[in-house]
C-alpha positions in Angstrom: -38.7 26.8 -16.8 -38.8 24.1 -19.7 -37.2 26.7 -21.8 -34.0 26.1 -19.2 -34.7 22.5 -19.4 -32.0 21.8 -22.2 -29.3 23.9 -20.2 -30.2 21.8 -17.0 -30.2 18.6 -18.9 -26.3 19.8 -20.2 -25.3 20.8 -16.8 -26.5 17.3 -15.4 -24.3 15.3 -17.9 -21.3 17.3 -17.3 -21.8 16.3 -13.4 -22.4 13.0 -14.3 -19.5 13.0 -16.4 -17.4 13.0 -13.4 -19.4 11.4 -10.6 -20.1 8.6 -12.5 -16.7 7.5 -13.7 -15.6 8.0 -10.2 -18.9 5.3 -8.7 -17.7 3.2 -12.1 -14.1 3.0 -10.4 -14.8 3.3 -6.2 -14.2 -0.1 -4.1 -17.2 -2.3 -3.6 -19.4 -0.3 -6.1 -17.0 -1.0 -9.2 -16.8 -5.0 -8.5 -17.9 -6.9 -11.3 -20.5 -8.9 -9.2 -22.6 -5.7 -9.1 -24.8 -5.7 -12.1 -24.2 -2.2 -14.8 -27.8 -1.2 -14.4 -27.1 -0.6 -10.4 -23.7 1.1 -10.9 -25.5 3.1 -13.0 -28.8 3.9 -11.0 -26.2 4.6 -8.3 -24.1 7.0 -10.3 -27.3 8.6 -11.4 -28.6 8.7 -7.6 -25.1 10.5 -6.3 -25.5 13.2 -9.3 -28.9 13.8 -8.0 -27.8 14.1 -4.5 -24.8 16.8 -5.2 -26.9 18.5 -7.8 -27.8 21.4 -5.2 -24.2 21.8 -4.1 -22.3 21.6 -7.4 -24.2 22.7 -9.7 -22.6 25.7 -9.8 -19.2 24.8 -10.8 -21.1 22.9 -14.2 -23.6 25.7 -15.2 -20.9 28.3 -16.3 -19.7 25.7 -19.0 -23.1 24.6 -19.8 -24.0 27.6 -21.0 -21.2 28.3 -23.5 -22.7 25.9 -25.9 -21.9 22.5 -27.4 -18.6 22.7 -28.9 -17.4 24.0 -25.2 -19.3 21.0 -23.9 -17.7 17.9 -25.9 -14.5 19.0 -24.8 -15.9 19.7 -20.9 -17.1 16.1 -21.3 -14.2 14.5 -22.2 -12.3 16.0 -19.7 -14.5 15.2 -16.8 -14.4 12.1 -17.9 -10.7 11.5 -17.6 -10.7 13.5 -14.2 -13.2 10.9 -12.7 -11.8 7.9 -14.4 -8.0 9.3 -12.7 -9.7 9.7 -9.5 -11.8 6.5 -9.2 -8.4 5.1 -10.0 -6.0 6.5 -7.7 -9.0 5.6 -4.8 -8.8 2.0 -6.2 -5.2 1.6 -6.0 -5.2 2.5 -2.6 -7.9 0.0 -1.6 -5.6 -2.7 -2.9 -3.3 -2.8 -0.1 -5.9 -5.2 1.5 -5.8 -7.3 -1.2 -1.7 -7.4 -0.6 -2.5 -8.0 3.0 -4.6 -11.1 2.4 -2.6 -12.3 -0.4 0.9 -12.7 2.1 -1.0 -13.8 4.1 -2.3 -16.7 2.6 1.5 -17.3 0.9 2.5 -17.3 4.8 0.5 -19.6 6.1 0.2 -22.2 3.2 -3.3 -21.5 2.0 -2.2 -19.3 -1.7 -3.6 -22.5 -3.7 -7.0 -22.9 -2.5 -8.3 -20.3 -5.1 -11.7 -18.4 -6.1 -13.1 -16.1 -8.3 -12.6 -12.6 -7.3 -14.9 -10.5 -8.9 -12.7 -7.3 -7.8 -10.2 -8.4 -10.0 -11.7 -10.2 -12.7 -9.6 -12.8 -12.0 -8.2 -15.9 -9.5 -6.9 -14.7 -5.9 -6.6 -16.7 -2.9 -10.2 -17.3 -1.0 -8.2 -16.1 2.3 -7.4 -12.3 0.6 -10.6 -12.6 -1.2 -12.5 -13.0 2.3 -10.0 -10.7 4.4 -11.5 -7.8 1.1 -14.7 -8.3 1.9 -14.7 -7.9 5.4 -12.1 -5.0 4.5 -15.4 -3.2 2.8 -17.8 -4.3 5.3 -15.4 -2.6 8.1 -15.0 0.5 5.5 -18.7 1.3 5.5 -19.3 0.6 9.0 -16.6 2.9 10.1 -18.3 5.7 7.3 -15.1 5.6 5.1 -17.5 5.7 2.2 -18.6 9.1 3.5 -14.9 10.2 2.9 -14.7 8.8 -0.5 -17.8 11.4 -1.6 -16.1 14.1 0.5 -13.2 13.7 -2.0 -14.9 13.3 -5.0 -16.5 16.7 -3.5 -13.6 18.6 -3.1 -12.1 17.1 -6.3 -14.4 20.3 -8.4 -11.9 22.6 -6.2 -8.8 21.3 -7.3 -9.6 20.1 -10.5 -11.9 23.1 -12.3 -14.7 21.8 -14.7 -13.6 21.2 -18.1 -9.7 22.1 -17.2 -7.3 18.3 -17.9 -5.2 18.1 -14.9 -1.6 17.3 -15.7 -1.0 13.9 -16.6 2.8 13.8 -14.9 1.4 14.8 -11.8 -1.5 12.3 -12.1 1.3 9.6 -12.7 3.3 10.4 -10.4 0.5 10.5 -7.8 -0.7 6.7 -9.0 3.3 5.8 -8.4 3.4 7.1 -4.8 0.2 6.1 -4.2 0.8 2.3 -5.3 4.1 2.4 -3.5 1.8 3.8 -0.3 -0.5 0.7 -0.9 2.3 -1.9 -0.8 4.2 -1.0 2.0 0.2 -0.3 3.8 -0.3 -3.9 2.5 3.2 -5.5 3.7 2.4 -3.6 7.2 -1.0 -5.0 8.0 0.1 -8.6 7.2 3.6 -8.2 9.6 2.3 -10.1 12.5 1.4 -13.4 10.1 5.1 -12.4 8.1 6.8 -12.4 11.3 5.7 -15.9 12.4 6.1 -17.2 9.1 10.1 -15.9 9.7 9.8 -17.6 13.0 8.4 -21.1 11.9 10.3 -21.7 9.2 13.5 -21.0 11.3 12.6 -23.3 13.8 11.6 -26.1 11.2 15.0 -25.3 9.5 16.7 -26.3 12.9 14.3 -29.1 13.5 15.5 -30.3 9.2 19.1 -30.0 10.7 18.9 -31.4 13.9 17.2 -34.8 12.5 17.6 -35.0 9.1 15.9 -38.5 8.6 12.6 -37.7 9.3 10.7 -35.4 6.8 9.9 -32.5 9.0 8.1 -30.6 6.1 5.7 -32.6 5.3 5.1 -33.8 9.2 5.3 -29.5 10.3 2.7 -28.3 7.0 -0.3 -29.4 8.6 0.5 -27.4 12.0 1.8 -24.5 9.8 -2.0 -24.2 8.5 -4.0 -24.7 12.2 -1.1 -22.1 13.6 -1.5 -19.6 11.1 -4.7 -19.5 10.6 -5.0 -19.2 14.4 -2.5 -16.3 14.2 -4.6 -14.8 11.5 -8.0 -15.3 13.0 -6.9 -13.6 16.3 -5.0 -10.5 14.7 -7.6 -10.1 11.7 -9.9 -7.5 13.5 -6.9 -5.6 14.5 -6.1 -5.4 10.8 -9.4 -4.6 9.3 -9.6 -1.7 11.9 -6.1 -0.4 11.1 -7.0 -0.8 7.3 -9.9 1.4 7.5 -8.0 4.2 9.7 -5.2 4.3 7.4 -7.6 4.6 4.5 -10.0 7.4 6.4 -6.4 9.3 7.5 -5.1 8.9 3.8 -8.3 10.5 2.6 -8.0 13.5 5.2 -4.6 14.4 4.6 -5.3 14.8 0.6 -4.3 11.6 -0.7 -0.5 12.3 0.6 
């Protein structure tokens, strides 16, 4: 047995390779607020747990020695690091959501830290994200994200590069797929926005002396954040079913 330990030990990496550039990349475990040692105790933790059903697809290549193996390692490491990605670019359409949102209804300059992004966003979008992921897990979306990563070893063989024009052109449709996902789940705020500012246009027209803008701004806030509090389950909901059926159809 400890004579196969060095083959198990090089089958384990090659695993790892993949599984944990995928966890490195995956919504809510890749956020920055997440410290490195967890993401990687978790990435460890998943290798562990598909150890008994893939370790078959990695032993084959472990054993052809290590010249076969650098090059296996590299290229599971740039077929997780394209997967996590593509997953990640889908995720973002609730971050597009919340972001109109928040342009909509007057709230894009009350800003935060998002951790997600590494970067500014609007605390709206950054809350509507977070419960986004809460929703995610409690609907077992998370569960889908594995299953992919799982059937990833049958479309994408150990130690084989997929082809880098198909991989972009999947990122292209898929970030197209994630703006119009986004633009859909923020129509209902959109369309009052349309609605309101037509109406204060007419009010502007009708009496021109009195500075409707500044007088209609603060109602433009209680109205859409009413709108947005009373639609914002429907969304998260919808979110998480469009992200569970994009998943189940094979990213299409």
């Amino acid at each position: 047995m400890f004579a196969d330990l060095p083959l198990y030990v090089t089958a384990f990496f090659l695993l790892f390779a993949r599984v944990g550039s995928v966890i490195a990349l995956l919504p809510v475990f890749s956020e920055d607020g997440i410290p490195n040692q967890i993401r990687l105790l978790a990435a460890g933790a998943m290798t562990l747990a598909l150890w008994a059903l893939l370790s078959g697809k990695v032993m084959p290549l472990a054993r052809q020695g290590d010249a076969v193996f650098v090059g296996a390692l590299f290229a599971e490491l740039m077929v997780g690091l394209s997967l996590g990605l593509v997953m990640r670019l889908m995720f973002q359409a609730i971050t597009i959501a919340g972001s109109i949102m928040s342009l909509n209804i007057g709230l894009s300059m009350a800003m935060m830290f998002d951790p997600a992004q590494a970067s500014q966003s609007a605390i709206l979008s950054r809350f509507i994200a977070v419960a986004a992921a809460v929703v995610c897990m409690a609907m077992h979306v998370h569960h889908l994200w594995i299953g992919a990563l799982i059937k990833s070893y049958g479309l994408f063989p150990v130690g084989a590069l997929p082809n880098a024009s198909d991989f972009a052109q999947l990122a292209i449709r898929v970030s197209g797929d994630a703006l119009t996902l986004g633009l859909s789940l923020a129509a209902p705020v959109v369309v009052y926005a349309i609605v309101f500012n037509v109406v204060l246009g007419l009010s502007a027209r009708i009496a021109p002396a009195i500075q409707v803008f500044f007088i209609a701004q603060p109602l433009n806030l209680l109205l859409g954040i009413t709108i947005t509090a009373s639609v914002l389950g429907s969304v998260l909901i919808a979110f998480a079913n469009a992200q569970a059926a994009w998943l189940n159809n094979g990213w299409g």
